[in-house]
C-alpha positions in Angstrom: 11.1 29.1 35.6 7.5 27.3 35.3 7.2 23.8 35.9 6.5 21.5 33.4 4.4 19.0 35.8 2.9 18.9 39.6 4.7 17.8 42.6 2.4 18.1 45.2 3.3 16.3 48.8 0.4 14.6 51.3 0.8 16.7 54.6 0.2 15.5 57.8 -3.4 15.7 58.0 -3.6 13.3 55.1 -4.3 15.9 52.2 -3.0 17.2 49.1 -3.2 20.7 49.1 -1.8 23.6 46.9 -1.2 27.1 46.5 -3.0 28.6 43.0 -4.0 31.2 40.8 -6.5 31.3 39.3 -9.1 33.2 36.7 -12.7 32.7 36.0 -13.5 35.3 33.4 -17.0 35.5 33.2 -16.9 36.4 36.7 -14.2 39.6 35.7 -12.1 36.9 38.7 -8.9 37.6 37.0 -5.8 37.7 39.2 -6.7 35.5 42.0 -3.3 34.6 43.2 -1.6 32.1 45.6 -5.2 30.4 47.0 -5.0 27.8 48.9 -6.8 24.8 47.6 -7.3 20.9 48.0 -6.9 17.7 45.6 -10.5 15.8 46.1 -10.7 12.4 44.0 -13.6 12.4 45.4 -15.5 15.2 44.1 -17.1 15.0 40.9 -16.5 18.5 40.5 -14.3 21.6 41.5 -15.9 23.8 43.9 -15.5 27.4 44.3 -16.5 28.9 47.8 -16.2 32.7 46.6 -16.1 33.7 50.1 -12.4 31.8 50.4 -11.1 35.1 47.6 -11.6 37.8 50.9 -14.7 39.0 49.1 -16.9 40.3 51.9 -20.5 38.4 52.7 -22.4 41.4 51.0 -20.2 41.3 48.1 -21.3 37.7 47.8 -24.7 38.2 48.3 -24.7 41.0 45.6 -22.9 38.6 43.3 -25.7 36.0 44.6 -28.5 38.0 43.9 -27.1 38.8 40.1 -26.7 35.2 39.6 -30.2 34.2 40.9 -31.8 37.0 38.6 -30.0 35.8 35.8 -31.2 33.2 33.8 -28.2 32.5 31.4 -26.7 31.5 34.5 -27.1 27.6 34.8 -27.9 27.1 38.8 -28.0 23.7 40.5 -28.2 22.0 44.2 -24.9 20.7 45.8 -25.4 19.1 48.6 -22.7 18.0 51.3 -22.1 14.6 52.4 -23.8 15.6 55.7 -26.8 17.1 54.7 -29.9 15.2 55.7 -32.8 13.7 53.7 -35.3 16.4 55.2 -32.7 19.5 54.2 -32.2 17.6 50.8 -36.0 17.4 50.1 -36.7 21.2 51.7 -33.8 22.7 49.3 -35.2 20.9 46.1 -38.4 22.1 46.7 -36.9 25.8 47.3 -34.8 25.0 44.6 -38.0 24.2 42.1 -40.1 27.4 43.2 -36.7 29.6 42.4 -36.2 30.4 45.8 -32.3 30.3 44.7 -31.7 33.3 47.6 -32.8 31.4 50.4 -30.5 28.4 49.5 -27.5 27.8 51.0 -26.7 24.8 48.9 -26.9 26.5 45.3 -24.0 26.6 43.1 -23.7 28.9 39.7 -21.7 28.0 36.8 -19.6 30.5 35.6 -17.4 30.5 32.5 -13.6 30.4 31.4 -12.1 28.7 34.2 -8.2 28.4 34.2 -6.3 27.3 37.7 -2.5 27.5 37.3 -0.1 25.1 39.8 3.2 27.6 39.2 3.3 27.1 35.6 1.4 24.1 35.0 -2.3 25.5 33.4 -5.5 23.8 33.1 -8.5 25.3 31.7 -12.3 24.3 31.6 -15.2 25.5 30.3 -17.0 26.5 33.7 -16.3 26.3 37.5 -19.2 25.6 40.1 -19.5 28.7 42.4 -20.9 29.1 46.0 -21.8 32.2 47.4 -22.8 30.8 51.3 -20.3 28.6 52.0 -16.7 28.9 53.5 -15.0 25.5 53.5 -12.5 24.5 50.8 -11.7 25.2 47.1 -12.1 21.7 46.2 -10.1 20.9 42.8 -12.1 17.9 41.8 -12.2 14.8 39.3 -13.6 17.5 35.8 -9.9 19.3 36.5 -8.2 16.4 37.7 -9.3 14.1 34.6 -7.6 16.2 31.7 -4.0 15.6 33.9 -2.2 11.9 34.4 -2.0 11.5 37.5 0.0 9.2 40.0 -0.1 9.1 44.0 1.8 7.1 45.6 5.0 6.7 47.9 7.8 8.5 46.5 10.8 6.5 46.3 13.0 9.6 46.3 11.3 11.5 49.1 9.9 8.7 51.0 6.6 10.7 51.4 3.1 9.7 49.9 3.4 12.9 46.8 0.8 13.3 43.9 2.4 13.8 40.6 0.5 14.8 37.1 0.8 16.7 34.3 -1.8 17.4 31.6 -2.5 15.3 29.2 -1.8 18.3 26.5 1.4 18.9 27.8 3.2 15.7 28.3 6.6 16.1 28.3 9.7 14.5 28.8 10.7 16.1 32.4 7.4 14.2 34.1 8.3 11.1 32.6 11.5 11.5 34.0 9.8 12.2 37.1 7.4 9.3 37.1 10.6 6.9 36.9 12.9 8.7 39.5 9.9 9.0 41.9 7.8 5.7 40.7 9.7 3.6 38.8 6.9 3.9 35.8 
């Protein structure tokens, strides 16, 4: 049976985290199944490290290099919260000459994005992609806005849970949930 909304519980390390699937077509990425990924409200948008599917580092560079030689392929700097003003100002000036290889911090967009949460399906237009990095697949606010969402402290499972479900599939099952779990 799918489900008909998200249930997701905080664990103990304070996250939200879930096991996927997900497709990004553009990429011929289609039957990426049970990844392991985290909820970020704080992250404008989601972020694919495509190291985090097993692909090997010179698969990624291959896919790297494609990407940089392609120009229909939109390209952009993401920097991380850590990154200093020197690195930020060294990597937009790689960035302008096209020196796309040599950054670590470039993302590509790629097209026909779907991520699945066992039955629960939202899909976008593109996905940001790294080829360097290894940290997490971060689902971010551009997936996280088409869904309502609540997080709070479940008054069923005394935990701190994260419950949504699209906004094109509202049904009555989540707002059943919302009151049994948040009295909403």
């Amino acid at each position: 049976m799918k489900n008909k909304y998200i249930l997701l519980e905080m664990n103990q390390r304070n996250e939200i985290r879930a096991d996927v699937n997900m497709t990004i077509k553009s990429m011929e990425l289609t039957e990426i199944g049970s990844i392991n990924v985290k909820i970020d409200t704080g992250c404008p948008y989601t972020s694919i490290p495509i190291l985090r599917f097993g692909i090997s580092g010179a698969k990624a560079q291959q896919m790297k290099q494609r990407d940089c030689a392609n120009a229909r392929v939109r390209k952009e700097i993401s920097f991380g919260v850590n990154d200093s003003k020197e690195k930020r100002d060294l990597d937009k000036e790689k960035f302008r000459a096209g020196k796309y290889m040599e950054l670590k911090s470039i993302t590509f967009q790629h097209g026909n994005f779907e991520i699945d949460f066992g039955g629960v399906c939202i899909n976008k237009d593109y996905v940001k992609v790294s080829y360097d990095r290894t940290g997490n697949i971060l689902i971010g606010m551009d997936v996280l806005s088409q869904m309502d969402i609540h997080i709070g402290k479940s008054k069923v499972l005394g935990k701190t849970v994260f419950l949504a479900c699209p906004y094109v599939s509202m049904n009555q099952e989540y707002l059943e949930a919302l009151n049994m779990h948040f009295d909403i």
